[in-house]
N, C-alpha and C positions, 0 to 999 in steps of 0.2 A: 667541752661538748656534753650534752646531755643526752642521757639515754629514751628509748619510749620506755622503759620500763618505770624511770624514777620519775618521770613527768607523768604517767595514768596513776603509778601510786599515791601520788601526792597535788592531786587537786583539788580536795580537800585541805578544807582548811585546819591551822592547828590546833583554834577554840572555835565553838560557833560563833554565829551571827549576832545575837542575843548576848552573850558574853562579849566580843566585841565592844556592841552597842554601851554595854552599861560600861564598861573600861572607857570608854570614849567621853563619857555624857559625865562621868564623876569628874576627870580632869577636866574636862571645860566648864563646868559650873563652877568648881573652884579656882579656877581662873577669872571667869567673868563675873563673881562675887567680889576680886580685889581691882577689877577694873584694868588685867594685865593684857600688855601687848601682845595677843593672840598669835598675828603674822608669827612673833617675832618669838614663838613659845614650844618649838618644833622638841630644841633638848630639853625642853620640862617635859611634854609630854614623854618624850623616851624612855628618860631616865626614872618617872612614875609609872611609866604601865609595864616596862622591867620588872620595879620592885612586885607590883600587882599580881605579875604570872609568876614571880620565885613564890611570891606569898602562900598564895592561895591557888597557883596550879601545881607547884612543884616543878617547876620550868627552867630551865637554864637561859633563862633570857638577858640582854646586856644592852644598853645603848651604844649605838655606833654614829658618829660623824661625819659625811663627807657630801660628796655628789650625789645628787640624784636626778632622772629621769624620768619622766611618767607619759604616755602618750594619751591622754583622756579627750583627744579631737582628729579624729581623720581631716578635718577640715583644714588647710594651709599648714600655718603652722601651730597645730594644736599639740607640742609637748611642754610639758610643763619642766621647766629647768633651775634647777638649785644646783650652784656653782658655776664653774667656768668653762666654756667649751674652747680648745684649742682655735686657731687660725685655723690648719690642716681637717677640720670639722673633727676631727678624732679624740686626740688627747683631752681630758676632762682633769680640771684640779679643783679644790676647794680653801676656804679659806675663810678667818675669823667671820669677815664681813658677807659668804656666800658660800654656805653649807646648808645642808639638810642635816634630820636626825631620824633616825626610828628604830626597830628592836629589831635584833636578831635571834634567833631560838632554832635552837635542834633544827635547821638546815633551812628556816622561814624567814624571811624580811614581813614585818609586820608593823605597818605607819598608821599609827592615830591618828594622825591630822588630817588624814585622806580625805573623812568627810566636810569637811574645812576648805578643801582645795578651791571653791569660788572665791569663798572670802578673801582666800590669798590672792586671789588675781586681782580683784576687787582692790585691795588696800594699795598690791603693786600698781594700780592704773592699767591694768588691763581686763576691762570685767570681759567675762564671758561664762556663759549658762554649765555647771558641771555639778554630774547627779552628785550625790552623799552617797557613798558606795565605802565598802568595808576593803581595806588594801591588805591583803594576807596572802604570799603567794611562796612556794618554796621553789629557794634562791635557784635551783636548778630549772628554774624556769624563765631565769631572768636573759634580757636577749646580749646578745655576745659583744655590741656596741649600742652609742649612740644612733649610729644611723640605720639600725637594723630595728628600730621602733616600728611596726608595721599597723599593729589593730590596736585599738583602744584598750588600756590594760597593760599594754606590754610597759617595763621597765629596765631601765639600765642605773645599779648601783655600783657608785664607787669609796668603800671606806676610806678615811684618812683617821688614820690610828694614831697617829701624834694631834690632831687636833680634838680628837675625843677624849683623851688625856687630860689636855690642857681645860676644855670645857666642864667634864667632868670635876678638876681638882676647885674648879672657879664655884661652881654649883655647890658644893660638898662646904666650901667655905660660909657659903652667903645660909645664914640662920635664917632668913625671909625664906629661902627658895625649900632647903629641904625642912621646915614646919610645915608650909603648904602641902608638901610632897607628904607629907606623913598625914595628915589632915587627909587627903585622897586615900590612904590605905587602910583608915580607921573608919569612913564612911563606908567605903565599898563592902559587898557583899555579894556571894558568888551565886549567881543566878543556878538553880528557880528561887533561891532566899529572897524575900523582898527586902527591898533597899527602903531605910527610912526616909522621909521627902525631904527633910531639911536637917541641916546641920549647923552647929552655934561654932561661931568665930569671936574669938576675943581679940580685939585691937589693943593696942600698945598703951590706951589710954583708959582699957578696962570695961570698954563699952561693948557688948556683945550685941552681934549682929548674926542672920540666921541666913544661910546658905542655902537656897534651892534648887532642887536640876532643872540642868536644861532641857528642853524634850525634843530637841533636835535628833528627828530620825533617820536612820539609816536606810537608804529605799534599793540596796542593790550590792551587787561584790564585782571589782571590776576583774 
């Protein structure tokens, strides 16, 4: 149960909007500099904008694995669903092939990919129209089920702590994923700092290539 106390304290966010935004815009330009499966890049983002907020906010931030929730459509059935939902509409599991990822920190769920969410519908074959909006909400706001998703915004998360384990050990292994991931923490720059516009990538084969942002803006917080 949540208190009114700790939901008026904390609707506010845990960085602003503008830090958000550039946390967002660095891991997806180094993303789509190597031409990566975006859908399919939920724990990269995590597990890079984790490092991002220990870095450079001093944050106790972690990627987490599991189920997720998101209601961004009053309309039918407009929630957005990673993982599995039981028969009983209740029970939610997760699993290699149908998980979500994003960060937790001092009592906030906080997902990069948020503004990304058309694309994902898009790539799953389900397109439908959904703003870029900034998803930062603390967890004591989160709704108490699935089926208690009422207004656009609301979410229901569920970790799975052995499979954030397992992702995590997979990630940490692969010399591709964390270069890239470190690449995102040497570009970044913590706003009001300006950010340089491009960054030099060396490929395998010695040939450097220059990295630019993407200017993909954030038009809202759901």
């Amino acid at each position: 149960m949540q208190s009114s106390h700790s939901s008026a304290q904390n609707l506010r966010p845990l960085i602003p909007l503008a830090d958000y935004q550039r946390v967002f815009r660095v891991i997806h330009s180094v993303l789509h500099s190597v031409e990566a499966d975006i859908p399919a890049a939920s724990f990269f983002f995590s597990v890079t904008a984790a490092q991002i907020l220990k870095k450079f906010y001093k944050r106790n931030a972690f990627p987490v694995a599991g189920a997720a929730f998101y209601l961004i459509n009053q309309e039918g059935s407009g929630a957005l669903s990673f993982g599995t939902l039981g028969e009983d509409g209740q029970s939610v599991s997760s699993n290699r092939d149908a998980f979500h990822a994003w960060v937790q920190c001092d009592g906030y769920a906080l997902d990069f990919m948020a503004p990304l969410f058309q694309d994902l519908l898009d790539s799953a074959g389900h397109p439908m129209p959904v703003p870029r909006r900034m998803f930062q909400k603390d967890l004591g706001r989160m709704s108490p089920s699935v089926q208690a998703l009422a207004v656009p915004g609301d979410f229901f998360l569920a970790p799975d702590l052995e499979l954030t384990r397992e992702l995590l050990q997979q990630f940490m292994a692969k010399k591709a994923l964390t270069n890239l991931s470190q690449l995102c923490l040497e570009w970044f720059r913590k706003p009001p700092k300006a950010m340089p516009d491009d960054l030099a990538l060396q490929g395998a084969d010695g040939e450097v290539s220059r990295i630019r942002i993407q200017p993909t803006a954030i038009d809202g917080v759901w």
